[in-house]
N, CA, C and O atoms as a DFTB+ gen file, in Angstrom:
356 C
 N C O
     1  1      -9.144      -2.493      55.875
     2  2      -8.046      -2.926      56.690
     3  2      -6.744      -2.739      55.916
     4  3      -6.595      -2.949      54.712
     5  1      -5.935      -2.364      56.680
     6  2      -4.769      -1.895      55.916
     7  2      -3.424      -3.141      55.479
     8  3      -3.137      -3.665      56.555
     9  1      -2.841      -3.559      54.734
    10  2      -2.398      -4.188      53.877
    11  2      -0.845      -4.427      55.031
    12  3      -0.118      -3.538      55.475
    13  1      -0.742      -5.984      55.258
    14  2       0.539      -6.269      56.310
    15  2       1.743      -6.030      55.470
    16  3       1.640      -6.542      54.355
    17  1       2.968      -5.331      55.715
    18  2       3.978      -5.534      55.644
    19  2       5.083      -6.256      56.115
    20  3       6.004      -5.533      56.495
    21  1       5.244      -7.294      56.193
    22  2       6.067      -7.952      56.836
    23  2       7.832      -8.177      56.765
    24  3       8.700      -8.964      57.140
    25  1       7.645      -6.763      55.932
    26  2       9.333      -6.792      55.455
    27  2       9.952      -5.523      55.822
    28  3      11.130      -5.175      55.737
    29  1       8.508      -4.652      56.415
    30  2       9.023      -3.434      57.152
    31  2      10.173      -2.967      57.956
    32  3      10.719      -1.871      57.834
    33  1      10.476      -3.866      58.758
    34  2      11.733      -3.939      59.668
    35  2      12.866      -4.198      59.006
    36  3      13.861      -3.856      59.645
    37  1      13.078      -4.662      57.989
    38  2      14.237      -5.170      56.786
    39  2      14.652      -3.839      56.071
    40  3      13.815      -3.039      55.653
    41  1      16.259      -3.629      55.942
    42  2      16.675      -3.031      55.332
    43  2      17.041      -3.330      53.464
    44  3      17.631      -4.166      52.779
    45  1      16.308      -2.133      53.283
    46  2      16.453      -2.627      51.454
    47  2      18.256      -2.927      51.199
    48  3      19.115      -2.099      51.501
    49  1      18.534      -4.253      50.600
    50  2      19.278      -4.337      49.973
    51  2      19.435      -3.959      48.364
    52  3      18.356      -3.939      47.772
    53  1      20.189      -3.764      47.845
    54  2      20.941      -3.576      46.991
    55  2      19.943      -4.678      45.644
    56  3      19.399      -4.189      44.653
    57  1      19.944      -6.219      46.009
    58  2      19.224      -7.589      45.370
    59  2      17.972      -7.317      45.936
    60  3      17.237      -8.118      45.359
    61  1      17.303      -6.688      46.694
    62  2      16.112      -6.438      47.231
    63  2      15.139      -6.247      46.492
    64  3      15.495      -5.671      45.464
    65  1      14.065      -6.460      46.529
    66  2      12.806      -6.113      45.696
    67  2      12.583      -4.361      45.864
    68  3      12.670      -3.876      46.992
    69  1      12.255      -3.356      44.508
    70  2      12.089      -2.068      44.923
    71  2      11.374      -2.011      46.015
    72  3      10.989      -3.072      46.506
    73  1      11.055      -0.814      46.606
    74  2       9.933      -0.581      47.669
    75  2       9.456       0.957      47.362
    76  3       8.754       1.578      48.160
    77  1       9.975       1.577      45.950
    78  2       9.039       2.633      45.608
    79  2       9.342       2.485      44.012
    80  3      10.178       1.850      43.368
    81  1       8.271       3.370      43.671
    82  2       8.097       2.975      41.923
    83  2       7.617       4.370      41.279
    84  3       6.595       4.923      41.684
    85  1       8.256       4.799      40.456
    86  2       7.394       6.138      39.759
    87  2       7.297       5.823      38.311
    88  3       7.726       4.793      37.791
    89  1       6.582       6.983      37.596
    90  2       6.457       7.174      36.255
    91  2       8.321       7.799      35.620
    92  3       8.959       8.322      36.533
    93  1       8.782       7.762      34.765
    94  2      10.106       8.596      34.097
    95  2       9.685       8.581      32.915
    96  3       9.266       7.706      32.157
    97  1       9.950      10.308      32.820
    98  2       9.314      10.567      31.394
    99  2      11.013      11.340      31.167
   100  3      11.330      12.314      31.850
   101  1      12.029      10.693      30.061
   102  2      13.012      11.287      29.699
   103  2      13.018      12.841      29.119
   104  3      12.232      13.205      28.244
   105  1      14.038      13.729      29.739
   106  2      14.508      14.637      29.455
   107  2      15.615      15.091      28.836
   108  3      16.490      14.235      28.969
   109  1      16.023      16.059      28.199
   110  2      17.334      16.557      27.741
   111  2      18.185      16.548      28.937
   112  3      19.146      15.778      28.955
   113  1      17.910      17.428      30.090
   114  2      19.138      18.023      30.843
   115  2      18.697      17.628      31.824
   116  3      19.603      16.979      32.347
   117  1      17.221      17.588      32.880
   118  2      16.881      17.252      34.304
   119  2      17.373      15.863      34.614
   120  3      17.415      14.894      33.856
   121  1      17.833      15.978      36.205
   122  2      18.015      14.489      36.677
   123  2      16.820      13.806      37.114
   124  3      15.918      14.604      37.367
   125  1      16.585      12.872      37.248
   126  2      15.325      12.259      38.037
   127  2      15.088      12.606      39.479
   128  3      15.959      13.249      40.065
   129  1      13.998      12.243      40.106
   130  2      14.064      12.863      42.024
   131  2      14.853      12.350      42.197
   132  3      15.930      12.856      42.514
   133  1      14.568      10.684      42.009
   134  2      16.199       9.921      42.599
   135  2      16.469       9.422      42.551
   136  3      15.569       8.603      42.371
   137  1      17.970       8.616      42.554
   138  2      18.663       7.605      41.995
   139  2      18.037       6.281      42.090
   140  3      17.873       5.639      43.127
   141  1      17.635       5.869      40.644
   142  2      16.711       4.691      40.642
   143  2      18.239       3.034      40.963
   144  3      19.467       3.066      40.883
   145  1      17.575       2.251      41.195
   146  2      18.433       0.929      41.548
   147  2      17.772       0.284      39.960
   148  3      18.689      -0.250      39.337
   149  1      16.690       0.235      39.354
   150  2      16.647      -0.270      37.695
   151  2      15.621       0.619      37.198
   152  3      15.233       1.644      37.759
   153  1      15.211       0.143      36.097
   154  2      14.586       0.569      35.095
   155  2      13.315      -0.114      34.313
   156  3      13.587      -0.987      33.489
   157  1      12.068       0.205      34.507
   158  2      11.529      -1.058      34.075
   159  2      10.914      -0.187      32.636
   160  3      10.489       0.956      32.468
   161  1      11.118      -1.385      31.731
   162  2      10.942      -0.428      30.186
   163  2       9.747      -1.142      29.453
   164  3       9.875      -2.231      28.893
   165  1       8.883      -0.616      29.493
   166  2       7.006      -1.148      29.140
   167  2       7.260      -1.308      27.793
   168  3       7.366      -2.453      27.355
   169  1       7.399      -0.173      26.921
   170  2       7.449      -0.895      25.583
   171  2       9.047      -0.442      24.782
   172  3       9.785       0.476      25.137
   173  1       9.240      -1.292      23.762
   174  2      11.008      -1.665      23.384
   175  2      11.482      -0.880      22.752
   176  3      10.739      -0.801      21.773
   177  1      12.723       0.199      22.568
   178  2      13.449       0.846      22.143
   179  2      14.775       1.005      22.835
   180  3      15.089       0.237      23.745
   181  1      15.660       2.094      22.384
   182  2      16.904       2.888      23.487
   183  2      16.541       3.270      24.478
   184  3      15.467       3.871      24.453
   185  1      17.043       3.157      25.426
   186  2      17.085       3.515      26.845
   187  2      18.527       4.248      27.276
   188  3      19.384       3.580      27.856
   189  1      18.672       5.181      27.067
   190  2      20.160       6.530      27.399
   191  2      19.731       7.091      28.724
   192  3      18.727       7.721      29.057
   193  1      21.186       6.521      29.628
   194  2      20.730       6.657      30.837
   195  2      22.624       7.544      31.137
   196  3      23.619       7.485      30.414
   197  1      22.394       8.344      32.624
   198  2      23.418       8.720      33.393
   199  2      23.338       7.672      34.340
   200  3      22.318       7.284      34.910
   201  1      24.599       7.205      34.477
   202  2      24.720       6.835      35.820
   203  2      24.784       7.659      36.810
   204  3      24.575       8.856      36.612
   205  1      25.064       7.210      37.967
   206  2      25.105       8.422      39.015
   207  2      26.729       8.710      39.640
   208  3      26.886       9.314      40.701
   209  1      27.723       8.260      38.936
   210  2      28.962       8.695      38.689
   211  2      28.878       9.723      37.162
   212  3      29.900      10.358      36.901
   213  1      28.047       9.816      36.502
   214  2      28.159      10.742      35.258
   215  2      28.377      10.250      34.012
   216  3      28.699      10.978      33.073
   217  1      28.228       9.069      33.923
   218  2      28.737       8.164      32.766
   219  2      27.766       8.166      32.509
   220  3      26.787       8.167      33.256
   221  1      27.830       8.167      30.915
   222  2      26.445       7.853      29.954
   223  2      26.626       6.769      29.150
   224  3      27.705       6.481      28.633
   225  1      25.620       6.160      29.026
   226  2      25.173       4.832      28.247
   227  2      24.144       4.738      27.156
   228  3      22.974       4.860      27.516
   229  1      24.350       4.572      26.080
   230  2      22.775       3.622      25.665
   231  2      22.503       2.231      25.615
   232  3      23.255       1.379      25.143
   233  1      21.355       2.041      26.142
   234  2      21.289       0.196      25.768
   235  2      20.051       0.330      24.827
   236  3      18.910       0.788      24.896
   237  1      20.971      -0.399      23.769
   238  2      19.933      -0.042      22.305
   239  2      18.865      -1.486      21.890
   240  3      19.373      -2.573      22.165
   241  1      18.164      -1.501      21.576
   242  2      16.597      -2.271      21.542
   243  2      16.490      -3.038      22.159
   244  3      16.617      -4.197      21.764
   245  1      16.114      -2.613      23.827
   246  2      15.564      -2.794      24.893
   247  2      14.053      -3.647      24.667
   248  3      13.054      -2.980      24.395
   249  1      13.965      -5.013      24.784
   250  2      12.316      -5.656      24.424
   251  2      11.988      -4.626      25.850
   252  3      12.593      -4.100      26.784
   253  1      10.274      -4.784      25.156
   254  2       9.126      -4.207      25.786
   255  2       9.166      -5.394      27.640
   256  3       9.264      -6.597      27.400
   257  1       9.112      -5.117      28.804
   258  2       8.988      -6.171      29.702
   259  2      10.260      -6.435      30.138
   260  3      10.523      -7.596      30.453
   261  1      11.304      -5.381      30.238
   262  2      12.795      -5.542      30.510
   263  2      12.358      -4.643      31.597
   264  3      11.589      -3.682      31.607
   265  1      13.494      -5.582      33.068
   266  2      13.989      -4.308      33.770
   267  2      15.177      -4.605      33.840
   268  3      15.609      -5.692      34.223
   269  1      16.118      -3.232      33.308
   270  2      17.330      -2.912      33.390
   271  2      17.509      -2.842      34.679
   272  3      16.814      -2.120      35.394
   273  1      18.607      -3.701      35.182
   274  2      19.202      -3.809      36.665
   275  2      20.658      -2.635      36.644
   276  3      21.800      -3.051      36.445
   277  1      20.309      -1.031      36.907
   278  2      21.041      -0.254      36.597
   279  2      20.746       1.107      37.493
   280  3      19.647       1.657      37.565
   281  1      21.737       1.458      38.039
   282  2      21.484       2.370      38.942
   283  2      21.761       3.853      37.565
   284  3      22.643       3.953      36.712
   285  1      20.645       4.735      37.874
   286  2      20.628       5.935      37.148
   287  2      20.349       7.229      37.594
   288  3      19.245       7.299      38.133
   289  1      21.087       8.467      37.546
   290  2      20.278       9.282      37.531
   291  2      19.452      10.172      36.845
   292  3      18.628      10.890      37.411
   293  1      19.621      10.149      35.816
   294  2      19.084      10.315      34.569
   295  2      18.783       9.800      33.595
   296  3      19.540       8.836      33.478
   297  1      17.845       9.855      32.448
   298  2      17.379       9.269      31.437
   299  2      17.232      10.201      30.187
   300  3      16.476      11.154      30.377
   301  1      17.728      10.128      29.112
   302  2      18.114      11.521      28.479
   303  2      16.888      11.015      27.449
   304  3      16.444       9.873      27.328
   305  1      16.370      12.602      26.541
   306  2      16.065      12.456      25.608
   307  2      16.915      13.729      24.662
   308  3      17.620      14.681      24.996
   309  1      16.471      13.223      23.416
   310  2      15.954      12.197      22.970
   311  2      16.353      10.840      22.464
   312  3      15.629      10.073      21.830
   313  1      17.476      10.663      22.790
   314  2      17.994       9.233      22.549
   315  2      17.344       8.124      22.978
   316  3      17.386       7.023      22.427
   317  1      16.684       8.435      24.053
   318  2      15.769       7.516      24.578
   319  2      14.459       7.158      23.376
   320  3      13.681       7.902      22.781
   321  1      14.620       5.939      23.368
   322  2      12.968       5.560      22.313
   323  2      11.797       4.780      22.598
   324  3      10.653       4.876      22.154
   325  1      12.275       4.039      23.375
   326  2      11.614       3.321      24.524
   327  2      10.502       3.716      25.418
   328  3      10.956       4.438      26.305
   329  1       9.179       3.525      25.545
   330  2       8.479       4.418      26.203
   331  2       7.745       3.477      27.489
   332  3       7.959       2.277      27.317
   333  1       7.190       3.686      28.333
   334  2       6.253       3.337      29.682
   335  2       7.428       3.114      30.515
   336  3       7.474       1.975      30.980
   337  1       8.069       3.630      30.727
   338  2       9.484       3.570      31.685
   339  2       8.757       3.758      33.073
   340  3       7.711       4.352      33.335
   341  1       9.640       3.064      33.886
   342  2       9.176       3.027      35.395
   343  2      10.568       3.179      36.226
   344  3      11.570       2.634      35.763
   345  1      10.629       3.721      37.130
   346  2      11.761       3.859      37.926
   347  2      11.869       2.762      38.708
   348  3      10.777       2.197      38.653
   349  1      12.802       2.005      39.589
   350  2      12.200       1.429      40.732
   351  2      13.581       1.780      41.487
   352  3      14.769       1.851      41.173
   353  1      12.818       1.956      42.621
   354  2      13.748       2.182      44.284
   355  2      14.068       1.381      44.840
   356  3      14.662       1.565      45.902
């Protein structure tokens, strides 16, 4: 039996819980599919991100069990040190 959604009809806000989730494995130059709303960072290092105005950031020793509340489109390496990264939508 298939699993109720009851939030289906609701438009994702902004404070909203994601409603899609991928793997991000940082790159030099590629952007991600798509502009994530945070960042969830499995285990602790730098996290060097684009925003999606083009601004770059690092947020430097990120604990393991952080999600960065940060809209991105990219995640650069290798500045990035931080590894089990998760996107969320």
């Amino acid at each position: 039996m298939p699993a109720i959604d009851r939030f289906v009809t609701r438009a994702a806000g902004p404070d909203g819980p994601a409603v899609r989730c991928f793997a991000v494995t940082p790159h030099a130059s590629d952007e991600l599919v798509e502009v994530v709303r945070a960042l969830y960072v499995g285990a602790s290092g730098d996290v060097a991100i684009v925003d999606p105005e083009g601004g770059a950031v690092t947020f430097k020793a990120v604990p393991g069990g952080t999600i960065l509340p940060v809209r991105a489109r990219a995640v650069r390496a290798p500045a990035t040190t931080a590894t089990d990264l998760v996107g969320l939508v």
